[in-house]
N, CA and C atoms as an extended XYZ file, in Angstrom:
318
Properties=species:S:1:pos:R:3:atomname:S:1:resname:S:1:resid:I:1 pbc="F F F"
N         0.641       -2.369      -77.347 N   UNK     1
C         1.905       -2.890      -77.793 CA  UNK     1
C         1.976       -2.718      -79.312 C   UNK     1
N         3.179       -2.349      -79.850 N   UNK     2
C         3.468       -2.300      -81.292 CA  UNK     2
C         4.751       -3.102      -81.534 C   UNK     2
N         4.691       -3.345      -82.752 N   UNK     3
C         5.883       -3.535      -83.538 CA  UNK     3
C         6.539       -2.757      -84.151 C   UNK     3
N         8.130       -2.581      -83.873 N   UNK     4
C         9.081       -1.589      -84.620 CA  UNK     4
C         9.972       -2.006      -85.502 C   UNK     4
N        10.296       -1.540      -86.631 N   UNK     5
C        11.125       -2.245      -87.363 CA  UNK     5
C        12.109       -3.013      -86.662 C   UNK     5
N        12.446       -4.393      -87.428 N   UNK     6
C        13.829       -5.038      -86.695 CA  UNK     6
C        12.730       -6.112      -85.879 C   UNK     6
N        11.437       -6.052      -86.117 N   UNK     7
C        10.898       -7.169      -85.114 CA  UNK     7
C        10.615       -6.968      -83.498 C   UNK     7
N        11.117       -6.045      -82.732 N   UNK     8
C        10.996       -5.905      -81.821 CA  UNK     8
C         9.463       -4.972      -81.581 C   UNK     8
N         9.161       -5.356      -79.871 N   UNK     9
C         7.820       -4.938      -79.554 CA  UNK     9
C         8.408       -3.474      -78.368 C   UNK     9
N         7.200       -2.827      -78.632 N   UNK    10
C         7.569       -1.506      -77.685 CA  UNK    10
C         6.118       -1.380      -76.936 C   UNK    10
N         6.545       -1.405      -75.671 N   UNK    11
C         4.864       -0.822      -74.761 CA  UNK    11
C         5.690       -0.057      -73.890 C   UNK    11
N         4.531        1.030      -73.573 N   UNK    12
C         4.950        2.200      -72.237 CA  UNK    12
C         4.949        1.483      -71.190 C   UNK    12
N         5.336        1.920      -70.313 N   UNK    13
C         5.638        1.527      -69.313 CA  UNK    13
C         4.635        3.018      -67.853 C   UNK    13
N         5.394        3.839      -68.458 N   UNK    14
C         4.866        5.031      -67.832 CA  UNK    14
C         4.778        6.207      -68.565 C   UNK    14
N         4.063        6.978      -68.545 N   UNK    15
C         3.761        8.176      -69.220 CA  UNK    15
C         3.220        9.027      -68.190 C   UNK    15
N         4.070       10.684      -68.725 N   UNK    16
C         3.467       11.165      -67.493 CA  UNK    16
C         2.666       12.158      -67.689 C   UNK    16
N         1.794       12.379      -66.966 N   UNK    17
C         0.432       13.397      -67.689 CA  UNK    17
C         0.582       14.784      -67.922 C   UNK    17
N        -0.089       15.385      -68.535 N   UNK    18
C         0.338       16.328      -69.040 CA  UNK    18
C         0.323       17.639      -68.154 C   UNK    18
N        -0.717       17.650      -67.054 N   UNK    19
C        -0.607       18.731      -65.963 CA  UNK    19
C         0.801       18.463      -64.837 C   UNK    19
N         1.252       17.205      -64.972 N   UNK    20
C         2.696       17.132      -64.105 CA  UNK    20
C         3.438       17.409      -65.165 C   UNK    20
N         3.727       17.059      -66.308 N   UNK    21
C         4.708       17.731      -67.336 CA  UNK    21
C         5.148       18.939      -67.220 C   UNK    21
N         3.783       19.624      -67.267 N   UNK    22
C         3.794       21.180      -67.247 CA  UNK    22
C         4.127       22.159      -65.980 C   UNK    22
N         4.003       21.352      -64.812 N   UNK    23
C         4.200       21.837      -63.479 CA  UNK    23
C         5.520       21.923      -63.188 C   UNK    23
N         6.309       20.417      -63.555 N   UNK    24
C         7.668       20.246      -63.639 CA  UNK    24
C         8.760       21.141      -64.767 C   UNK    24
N         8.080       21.543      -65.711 N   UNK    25
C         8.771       22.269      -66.662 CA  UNK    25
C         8.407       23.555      -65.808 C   UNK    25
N         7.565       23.949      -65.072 N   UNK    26
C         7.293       25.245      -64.578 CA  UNK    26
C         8.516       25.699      -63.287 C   UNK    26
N         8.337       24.271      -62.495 N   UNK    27
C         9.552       24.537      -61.306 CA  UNK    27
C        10.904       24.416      -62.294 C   UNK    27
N        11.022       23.945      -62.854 N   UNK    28
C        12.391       23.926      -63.822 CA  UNK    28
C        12.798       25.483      -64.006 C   UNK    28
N        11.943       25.835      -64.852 N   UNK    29
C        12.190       27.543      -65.518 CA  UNK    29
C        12.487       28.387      -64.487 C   UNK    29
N        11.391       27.999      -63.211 N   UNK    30
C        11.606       29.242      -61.724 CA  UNK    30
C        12.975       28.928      -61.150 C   UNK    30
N        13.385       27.534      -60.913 N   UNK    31
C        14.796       27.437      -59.920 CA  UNK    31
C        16.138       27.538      -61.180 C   UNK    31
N        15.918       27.524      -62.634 N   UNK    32
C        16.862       27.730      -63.329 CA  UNK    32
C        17.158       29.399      -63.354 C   UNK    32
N        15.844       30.037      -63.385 N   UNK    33
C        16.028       31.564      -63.595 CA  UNK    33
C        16.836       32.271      -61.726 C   UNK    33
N        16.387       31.407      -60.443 N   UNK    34
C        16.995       31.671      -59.426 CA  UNK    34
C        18.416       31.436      -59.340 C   UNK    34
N        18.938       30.550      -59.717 N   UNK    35
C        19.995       29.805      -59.860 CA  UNK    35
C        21.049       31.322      -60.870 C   UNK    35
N        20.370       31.401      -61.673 N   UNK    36
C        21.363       32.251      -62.400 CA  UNK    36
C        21.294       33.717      -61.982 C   UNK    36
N        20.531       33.839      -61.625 N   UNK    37
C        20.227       35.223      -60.902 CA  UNK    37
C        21.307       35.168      -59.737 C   UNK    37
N        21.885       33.879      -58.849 N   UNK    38
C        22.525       33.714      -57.880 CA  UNK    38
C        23.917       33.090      -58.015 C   UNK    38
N        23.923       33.079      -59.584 N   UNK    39
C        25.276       32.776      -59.685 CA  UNK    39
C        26.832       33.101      -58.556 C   UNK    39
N        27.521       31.882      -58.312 N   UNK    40
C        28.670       32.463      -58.173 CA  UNK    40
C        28.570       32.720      -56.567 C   UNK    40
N        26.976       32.556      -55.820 N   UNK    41
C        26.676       32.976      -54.335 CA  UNK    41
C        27.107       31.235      -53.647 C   UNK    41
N        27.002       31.793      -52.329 N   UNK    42
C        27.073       29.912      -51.532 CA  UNK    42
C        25.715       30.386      -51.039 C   UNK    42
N        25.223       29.099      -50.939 N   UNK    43
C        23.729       28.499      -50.820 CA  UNK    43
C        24.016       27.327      -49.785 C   UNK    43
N        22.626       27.100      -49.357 N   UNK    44
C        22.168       25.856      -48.776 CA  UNK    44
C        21.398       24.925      -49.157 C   UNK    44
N        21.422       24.012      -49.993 N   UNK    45
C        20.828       23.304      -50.677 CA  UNK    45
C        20.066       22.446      -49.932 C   UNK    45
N        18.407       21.599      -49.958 N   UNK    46
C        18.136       20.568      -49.149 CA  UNK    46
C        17.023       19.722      -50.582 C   UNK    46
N        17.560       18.418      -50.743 N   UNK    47
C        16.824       18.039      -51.714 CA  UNK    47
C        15.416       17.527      -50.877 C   UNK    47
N        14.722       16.924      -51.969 N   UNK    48
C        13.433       16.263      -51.782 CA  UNK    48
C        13.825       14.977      -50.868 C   UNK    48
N        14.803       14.141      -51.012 N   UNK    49
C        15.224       13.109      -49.927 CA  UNK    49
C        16.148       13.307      -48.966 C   UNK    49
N        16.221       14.660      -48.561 N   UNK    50
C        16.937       15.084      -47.288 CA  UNK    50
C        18.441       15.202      -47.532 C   UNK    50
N        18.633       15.101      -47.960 N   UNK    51
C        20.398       15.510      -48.723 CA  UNK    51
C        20.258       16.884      -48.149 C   UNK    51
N        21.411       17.427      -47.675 N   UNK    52
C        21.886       18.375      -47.657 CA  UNK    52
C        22.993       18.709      -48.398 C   UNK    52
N        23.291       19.872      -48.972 N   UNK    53
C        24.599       20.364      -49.714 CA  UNK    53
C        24.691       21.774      -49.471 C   UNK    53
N        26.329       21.974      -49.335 N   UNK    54
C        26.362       23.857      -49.035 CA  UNK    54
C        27.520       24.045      -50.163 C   UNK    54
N        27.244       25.177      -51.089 N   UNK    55
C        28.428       25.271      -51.764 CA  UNK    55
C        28.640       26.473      -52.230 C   UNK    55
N        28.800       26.279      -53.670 N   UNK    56
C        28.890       27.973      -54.198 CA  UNK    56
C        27.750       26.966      -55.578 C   UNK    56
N        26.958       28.338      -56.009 N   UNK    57
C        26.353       27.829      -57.437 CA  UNK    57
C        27.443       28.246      -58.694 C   UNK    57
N        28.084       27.337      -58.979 N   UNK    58
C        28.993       27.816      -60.657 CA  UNK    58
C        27.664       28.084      -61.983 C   UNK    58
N        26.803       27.301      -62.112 N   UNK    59
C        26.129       27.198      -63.125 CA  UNK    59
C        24.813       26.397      -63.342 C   UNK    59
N        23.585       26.910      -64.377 N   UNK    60
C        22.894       26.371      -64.174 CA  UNK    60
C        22.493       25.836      -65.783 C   UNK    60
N        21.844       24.559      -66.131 N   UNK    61
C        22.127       24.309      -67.492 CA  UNK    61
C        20.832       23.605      -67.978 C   UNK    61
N        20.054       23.017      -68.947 N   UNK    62
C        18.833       22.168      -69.148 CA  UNK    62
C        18.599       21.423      -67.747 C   UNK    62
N        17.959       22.283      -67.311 N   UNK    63
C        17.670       21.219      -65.984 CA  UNK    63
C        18.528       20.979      -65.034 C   UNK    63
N        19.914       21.659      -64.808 N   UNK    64
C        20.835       20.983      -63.624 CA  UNK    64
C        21.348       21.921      -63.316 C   UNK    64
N        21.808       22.106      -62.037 N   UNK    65
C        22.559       22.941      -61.104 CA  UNK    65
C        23.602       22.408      -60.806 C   UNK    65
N        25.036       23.362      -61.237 N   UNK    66
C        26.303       22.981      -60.798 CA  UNK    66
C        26.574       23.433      -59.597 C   UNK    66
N        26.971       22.714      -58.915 N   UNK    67
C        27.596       23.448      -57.287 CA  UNK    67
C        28.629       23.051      -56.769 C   UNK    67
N        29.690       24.281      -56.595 N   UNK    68
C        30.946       23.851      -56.103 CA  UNK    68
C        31.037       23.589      -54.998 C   UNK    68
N        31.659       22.556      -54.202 N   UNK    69
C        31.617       22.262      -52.790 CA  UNK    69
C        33.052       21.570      -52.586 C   UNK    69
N        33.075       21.960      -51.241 N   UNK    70
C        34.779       21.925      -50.530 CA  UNK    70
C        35.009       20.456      -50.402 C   UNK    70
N        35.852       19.929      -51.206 N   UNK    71
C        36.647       18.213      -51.179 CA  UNK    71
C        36.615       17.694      -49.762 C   UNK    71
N        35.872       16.844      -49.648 N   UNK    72
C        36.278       16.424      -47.996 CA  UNK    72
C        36.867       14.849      -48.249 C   UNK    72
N        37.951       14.627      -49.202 N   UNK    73
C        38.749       13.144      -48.911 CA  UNK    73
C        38.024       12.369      -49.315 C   UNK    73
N        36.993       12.668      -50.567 N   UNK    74
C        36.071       11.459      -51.085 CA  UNK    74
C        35.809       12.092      -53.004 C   UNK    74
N        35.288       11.408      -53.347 N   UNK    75
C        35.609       11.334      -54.941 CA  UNK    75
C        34.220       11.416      -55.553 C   UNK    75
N        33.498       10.551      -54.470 N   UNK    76
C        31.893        9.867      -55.000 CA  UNK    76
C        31.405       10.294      -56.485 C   UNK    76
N        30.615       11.090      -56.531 N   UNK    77
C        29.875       11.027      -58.188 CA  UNK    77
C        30.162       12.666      -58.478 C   UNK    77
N        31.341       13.360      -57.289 N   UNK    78
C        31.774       14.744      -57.710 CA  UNK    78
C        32.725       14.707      -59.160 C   UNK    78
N        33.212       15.792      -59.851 N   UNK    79
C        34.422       15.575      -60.828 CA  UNK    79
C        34.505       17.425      -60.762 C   UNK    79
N        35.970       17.187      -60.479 N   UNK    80
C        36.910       18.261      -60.414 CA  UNK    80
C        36.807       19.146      -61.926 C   UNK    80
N        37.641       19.912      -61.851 N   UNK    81
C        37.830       20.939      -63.209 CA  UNK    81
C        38.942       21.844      -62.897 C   UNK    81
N        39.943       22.143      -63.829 N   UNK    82
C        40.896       22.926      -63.786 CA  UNK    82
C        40.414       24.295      -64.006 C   UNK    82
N        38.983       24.240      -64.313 N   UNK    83
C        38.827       25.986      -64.055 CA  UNK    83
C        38.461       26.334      -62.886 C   UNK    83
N        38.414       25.684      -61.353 N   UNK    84
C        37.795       25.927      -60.346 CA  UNK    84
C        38.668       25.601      -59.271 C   UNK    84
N        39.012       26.169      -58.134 N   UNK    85
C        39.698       25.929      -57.083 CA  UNK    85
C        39.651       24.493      -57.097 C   UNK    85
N        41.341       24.466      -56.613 N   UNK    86
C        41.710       22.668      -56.054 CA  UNK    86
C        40.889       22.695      -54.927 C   UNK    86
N        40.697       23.216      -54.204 N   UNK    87
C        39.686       22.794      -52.462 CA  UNK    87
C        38.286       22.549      -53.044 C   UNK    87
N        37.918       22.655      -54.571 N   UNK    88
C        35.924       22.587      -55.037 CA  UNK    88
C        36.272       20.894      -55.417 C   UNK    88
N        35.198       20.754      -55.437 N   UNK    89
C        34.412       19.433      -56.796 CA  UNK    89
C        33.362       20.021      -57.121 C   UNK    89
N        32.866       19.983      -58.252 N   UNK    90
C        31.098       20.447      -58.950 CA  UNK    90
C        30.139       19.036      -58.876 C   UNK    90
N        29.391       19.335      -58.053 N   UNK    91
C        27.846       18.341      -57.739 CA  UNK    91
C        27.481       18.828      -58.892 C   UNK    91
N        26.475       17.445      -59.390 N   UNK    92
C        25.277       18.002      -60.232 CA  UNK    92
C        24.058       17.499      -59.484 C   UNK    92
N        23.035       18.598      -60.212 N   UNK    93
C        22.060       18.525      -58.991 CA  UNK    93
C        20.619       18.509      -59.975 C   UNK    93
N        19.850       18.131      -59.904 N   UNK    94
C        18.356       18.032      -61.051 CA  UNK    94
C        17.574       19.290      -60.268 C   UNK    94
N        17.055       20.129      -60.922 N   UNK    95
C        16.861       21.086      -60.381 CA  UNK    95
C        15.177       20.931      -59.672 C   UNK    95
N        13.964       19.764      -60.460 N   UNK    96
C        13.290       20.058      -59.929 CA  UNK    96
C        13.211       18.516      -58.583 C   UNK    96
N        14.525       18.192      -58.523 N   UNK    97
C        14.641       17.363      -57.225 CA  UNK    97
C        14.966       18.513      -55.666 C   UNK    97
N        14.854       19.405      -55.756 N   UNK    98
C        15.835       20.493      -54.701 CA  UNK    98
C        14.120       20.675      -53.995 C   UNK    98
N        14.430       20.777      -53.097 N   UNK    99
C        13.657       21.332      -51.793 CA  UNK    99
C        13.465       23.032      -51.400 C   UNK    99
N        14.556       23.114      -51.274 N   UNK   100
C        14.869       24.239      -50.403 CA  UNK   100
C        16.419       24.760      -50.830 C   UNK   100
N        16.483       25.856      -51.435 N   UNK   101
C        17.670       26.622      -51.710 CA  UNK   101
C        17.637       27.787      -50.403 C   UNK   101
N        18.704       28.153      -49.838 N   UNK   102
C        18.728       28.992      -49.054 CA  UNK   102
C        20.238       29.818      -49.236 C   UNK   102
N        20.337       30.921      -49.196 N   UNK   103
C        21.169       32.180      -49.702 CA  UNK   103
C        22.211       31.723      -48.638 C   UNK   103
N        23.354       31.760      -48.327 N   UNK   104
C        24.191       32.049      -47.242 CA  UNK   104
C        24.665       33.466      -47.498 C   UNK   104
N        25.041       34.289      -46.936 N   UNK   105
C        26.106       35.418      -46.175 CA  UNK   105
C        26.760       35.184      -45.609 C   UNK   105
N        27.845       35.804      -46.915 N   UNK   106
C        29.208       35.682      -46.484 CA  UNK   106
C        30.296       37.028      -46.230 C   UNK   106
C-alpha cells in the first residue's frame, strides 16, 4: 500500500503477469491482422461465453472488432451510423474475447 498525493492510499488489486500479457497482446495482433485481411466479409462469430454473432466485419481498431449485423427490433448496446445500411447496427466486440471466427460464403 502507498500514499498518493491528496492523502489517498492505492493497493493492486490484480496484476497480470507478464507471460499472459504477452500471450494476450499476441492473440490481439493475430485476430486484428485477420479481421482486416477480412474486411467488409460476413463471418460467424462465437465468443468465449457462447454468444453467437453473424455479420459483416466493417472494422478493426486497438483491440476491437466492428461488426455490422441486421437490426432485429432491439437497440441493446448496438449504435447505428449514417455511413452504414439502415437494416446494420455495429457490435463492438474485444477481440481477444472471440472464440471462433468463421468465413461465411456468400
Amino acid at each position: 500500500m502507498s500514499f498518493q498525493p491528496g492523502g489517498y492510499q492505492q493497493q493492486v488489486l490484480y496484476q497480470a503477469e507478464t507471460n499472459s500479457i504477452q500471450n494476450l497482446k499476441s492473440i490481439r495482433n493475430h485476430l486484428h491482422k485477420i479481421c482486416s485481411q477480412h474486411a467488409n466479409q460476413y463471418v460467424r462469430i462465437e465468443t468465449l461465453d457462447g454468444q453467437v454473432y453473424m455479420g459483416r466485419i466493417v472494422n478493426c481498431d486497438r483491440g476491437l472488432m466492428y461488426l455490422a449485423v441486421r437490426k432485429q427490433g432491439g437497440h441493446r448496446a448496438f449504435f447505428g451510423s449514417p455511413n452504414y445500411n439502415d437494416d446494420e447496427l455495429i457490435l463492438t466486440l474485444v477481440l481477444y474475447e472471440l472464440l471462433v471466427i468463421t468465413l461465411l460464403y456468400t
